[in-house]
C-alpha positions as CSV (number, residue, x, y, z in Angstrom):
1,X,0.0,0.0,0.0
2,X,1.4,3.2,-0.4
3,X,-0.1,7.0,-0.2
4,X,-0.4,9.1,-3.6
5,X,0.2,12.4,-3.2
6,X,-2.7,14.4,-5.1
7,X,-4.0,18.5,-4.8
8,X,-7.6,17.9,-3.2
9,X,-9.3,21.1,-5.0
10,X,-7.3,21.0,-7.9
11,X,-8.2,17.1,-9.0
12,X,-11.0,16.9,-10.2
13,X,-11.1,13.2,-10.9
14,X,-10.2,11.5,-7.1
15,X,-13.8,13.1,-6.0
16,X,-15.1,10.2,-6.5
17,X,-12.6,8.9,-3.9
18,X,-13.3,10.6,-1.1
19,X,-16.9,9.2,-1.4
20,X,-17.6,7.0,1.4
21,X,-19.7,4.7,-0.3
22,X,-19.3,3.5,-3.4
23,X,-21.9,1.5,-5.0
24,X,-22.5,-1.3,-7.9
25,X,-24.5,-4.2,-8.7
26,X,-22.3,-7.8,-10.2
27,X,-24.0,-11.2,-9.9
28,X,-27.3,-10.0,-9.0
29,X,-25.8,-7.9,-5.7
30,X,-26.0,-4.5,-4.9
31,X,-22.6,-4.5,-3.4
32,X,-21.9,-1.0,-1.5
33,X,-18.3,-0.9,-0.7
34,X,-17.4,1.5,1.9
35,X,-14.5,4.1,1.0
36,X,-11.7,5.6,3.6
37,X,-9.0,7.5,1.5
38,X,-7.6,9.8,4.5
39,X,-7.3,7.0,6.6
40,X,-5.7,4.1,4.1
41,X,-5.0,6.0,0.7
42,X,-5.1,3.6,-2.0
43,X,-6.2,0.7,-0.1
44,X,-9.2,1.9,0.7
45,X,-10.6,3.2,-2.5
46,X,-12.6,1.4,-5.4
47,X,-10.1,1.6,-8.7
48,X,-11.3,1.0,-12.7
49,X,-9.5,-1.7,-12.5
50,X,-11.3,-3.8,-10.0
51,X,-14.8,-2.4,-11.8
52,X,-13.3,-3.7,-15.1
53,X,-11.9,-7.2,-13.5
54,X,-15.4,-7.8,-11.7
55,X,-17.4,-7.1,-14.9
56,X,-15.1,-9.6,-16.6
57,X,-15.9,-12.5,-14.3
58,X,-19.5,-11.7,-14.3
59,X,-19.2,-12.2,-18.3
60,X,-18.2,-15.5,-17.7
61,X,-14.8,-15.9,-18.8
62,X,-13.7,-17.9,-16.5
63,X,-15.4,-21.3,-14.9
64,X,-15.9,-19.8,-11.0
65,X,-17.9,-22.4,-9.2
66,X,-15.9,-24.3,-7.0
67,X,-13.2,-22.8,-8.0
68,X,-10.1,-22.0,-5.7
69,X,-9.2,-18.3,-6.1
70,X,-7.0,-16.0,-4.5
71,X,-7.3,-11.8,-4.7
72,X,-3.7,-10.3,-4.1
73,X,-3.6,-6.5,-3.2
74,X,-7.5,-6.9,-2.7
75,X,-7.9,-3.2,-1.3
76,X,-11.5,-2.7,-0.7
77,X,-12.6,-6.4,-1.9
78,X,-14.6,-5.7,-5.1
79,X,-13.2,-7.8,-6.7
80,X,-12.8,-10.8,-4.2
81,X,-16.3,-10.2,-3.2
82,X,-17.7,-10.5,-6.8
83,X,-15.7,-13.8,-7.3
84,X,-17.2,-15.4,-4.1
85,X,-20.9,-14.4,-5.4
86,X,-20.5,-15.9,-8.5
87,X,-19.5,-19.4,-6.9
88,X,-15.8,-19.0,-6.4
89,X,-13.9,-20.0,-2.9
90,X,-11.8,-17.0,-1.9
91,X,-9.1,-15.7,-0.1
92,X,-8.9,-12.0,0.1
93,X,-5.4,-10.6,0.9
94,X,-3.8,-7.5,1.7
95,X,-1.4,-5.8,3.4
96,X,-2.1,-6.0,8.1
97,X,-2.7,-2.6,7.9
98,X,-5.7,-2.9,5.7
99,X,-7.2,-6.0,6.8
100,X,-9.8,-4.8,9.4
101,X,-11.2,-2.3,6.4
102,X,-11.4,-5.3,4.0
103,X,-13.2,-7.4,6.4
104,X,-15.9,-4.9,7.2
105,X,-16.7,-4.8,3.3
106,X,-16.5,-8.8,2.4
107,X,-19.0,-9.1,5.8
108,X,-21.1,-6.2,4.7
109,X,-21.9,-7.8,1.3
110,X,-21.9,-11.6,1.2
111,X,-25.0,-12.8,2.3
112,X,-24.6,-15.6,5.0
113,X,-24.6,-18.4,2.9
114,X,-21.7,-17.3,1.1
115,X,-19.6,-15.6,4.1
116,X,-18.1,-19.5,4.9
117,X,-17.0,-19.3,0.4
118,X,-14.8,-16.1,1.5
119,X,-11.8,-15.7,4.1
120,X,-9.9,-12.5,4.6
121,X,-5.9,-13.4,5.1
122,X,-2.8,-10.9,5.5
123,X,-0.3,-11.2,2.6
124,X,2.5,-9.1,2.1
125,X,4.1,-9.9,-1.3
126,X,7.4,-12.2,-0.9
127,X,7.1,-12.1,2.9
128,X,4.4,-14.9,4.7
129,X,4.2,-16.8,1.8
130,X,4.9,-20.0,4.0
131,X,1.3,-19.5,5.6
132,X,-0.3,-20.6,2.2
133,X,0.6,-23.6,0.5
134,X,2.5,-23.9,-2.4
135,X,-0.1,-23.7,-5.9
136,X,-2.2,-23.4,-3.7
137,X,-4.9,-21.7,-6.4
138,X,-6.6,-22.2,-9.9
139,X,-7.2,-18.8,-10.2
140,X,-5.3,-15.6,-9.0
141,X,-6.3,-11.9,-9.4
142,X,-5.1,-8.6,-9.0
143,X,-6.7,-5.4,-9.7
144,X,-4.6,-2.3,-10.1
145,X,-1.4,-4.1,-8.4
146,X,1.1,-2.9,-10.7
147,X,2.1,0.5,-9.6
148,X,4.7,0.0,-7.5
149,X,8.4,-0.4,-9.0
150,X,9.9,-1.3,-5.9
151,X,7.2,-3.9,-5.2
152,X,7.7,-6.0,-8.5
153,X,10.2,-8.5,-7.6
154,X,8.6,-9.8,-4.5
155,X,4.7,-9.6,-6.6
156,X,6.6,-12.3,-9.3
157,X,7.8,-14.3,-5.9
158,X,4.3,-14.4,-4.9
159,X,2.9,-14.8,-7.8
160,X,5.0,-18.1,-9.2
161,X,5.0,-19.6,-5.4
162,X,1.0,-19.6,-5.6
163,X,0.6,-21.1,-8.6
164,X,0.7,-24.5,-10.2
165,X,0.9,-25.9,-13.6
166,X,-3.0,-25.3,-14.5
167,X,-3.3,-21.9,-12.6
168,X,-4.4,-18.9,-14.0
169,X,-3.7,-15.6,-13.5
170,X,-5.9,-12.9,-14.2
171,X,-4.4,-9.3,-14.1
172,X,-6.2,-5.9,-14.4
173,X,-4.4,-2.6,-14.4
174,X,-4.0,1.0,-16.2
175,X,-0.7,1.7,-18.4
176,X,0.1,4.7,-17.3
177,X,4.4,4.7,-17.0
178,X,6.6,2.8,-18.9
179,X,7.4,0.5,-15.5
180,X,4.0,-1.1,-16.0
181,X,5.7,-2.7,-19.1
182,X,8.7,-3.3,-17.5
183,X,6.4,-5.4,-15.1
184,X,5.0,-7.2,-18.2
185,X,8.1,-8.0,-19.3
186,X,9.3,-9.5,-16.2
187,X,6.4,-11.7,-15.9
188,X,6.9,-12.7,-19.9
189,X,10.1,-14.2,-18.3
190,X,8.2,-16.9,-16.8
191,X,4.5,-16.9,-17.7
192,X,2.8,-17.0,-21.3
193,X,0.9,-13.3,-20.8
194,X,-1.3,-12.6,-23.4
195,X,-4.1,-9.6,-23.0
196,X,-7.9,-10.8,-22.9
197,X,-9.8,-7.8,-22.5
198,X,-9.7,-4.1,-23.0
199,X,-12.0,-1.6,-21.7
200,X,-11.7,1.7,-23.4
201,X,-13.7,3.7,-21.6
202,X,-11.7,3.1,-18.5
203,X,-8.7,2.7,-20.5
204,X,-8.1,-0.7,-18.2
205,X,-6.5,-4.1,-19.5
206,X,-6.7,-7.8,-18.3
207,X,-3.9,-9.9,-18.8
208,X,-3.8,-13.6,-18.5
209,X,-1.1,-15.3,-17.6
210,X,0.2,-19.2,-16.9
211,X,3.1,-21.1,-16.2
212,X,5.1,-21.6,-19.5
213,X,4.6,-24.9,-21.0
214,X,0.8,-25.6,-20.5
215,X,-1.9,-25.4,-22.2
216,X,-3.6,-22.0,-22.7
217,X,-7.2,-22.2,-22.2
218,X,-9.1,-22.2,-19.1
């Protein structure tokens, strides 16, 4: 997690940030995901990304029911939450600092039934790994992970340790500097990566990836 430094009157566009509701409806849900950007910055705020990446597993791209999934960065949950509604079991992960927040939203919009499907965990890329197992996953997400330069190395540690041979990796982000294709690049090195889905109007792209050497269909 880290804190963007931004002019509060002069941008325009983080209004919608400092909302402190911020409301959709995926799989049949109205899902109202509650919003803290003073207290928790980027952590605590819904992103394009994760509205693009839900909208993409509501369209059915990928078989979710029973599946074993796993939301890395997870920030507010959208994205986790949306997976467990449409059938998937999921661990939500982020960062200790923003697990409390996380678990307030996943609690808030899963009904009962589906609250056992969903389980909140602390990850910090290329640190606890040990407390998951290895390929542990079939399918991993991340929504707006790929910002931070100095995060990349240990995100491609986490990211190769939780998967196995038929896992896929679903990742949604914003181009906006040239690291964001370094990134790409680095994960060329040891996945097949190839870009699914493009949302122009949010100017948001899903890449897929898998381990090299398999099969490239889901």
């Amino acid at each position: 997690m880290a804190l963007v430094p931004y002019e509060e009157t002069a941008v325009m566009g983080l209004q919608k940030f400092h909302k402190p509701l911020a409301t959709f409806f995926f799989a049949n849900h109205t899902i109202q995901i509650r919003q803290d950007w003073r207290q928790l910055g980027v952590a605590a705020v819904v992103w394009d990304a994760a509205i693009v990446l839900s909208a993409y597993l509501e369209m059915g791209a990928v078989e979710l029911r029973g599946c074993s999934a796993v939301e890395l960065g997870a920030g507010t949950g959208l994205v986790g939450i949306v997976a467990a509604l449409l059938g998937a079991h999921v661990t939500i992960t982020d960062q200790k600092v923003a697990l409390e927040f996380l678990k307030s939203n996943v609690q808030a919009n899963l009904p009962p039934h589906i609250q056992p499907k969903a389980v909140v965990k602390e990850l910090t890329w290329g640190q606890n790994l040990r407390s998951f197992l290895p390929a542990e996953f079939d399918l991993i997400l991340g929504a707006d992970i790929i910002y931070l330069e100095e995060t990349f190395t240990d995100l491609l540690q986490t990211l190769e340790y939780l998967c196995s041979d038929h896992s896929v990796i679903l990742l949604a982000c914003r181009i906006r500097y040239e690291r964001d294709n370094n990134f790409l690049a680095m994960l060329e090195r040891q996945f097949t990566v190839s870009k699914v889905h493009y949302d122009p109007g949010k100017d948001v792209h899903i890449y897929k990836a898998q381990r090299k050497n398999q099969r490239e269909d889901l």
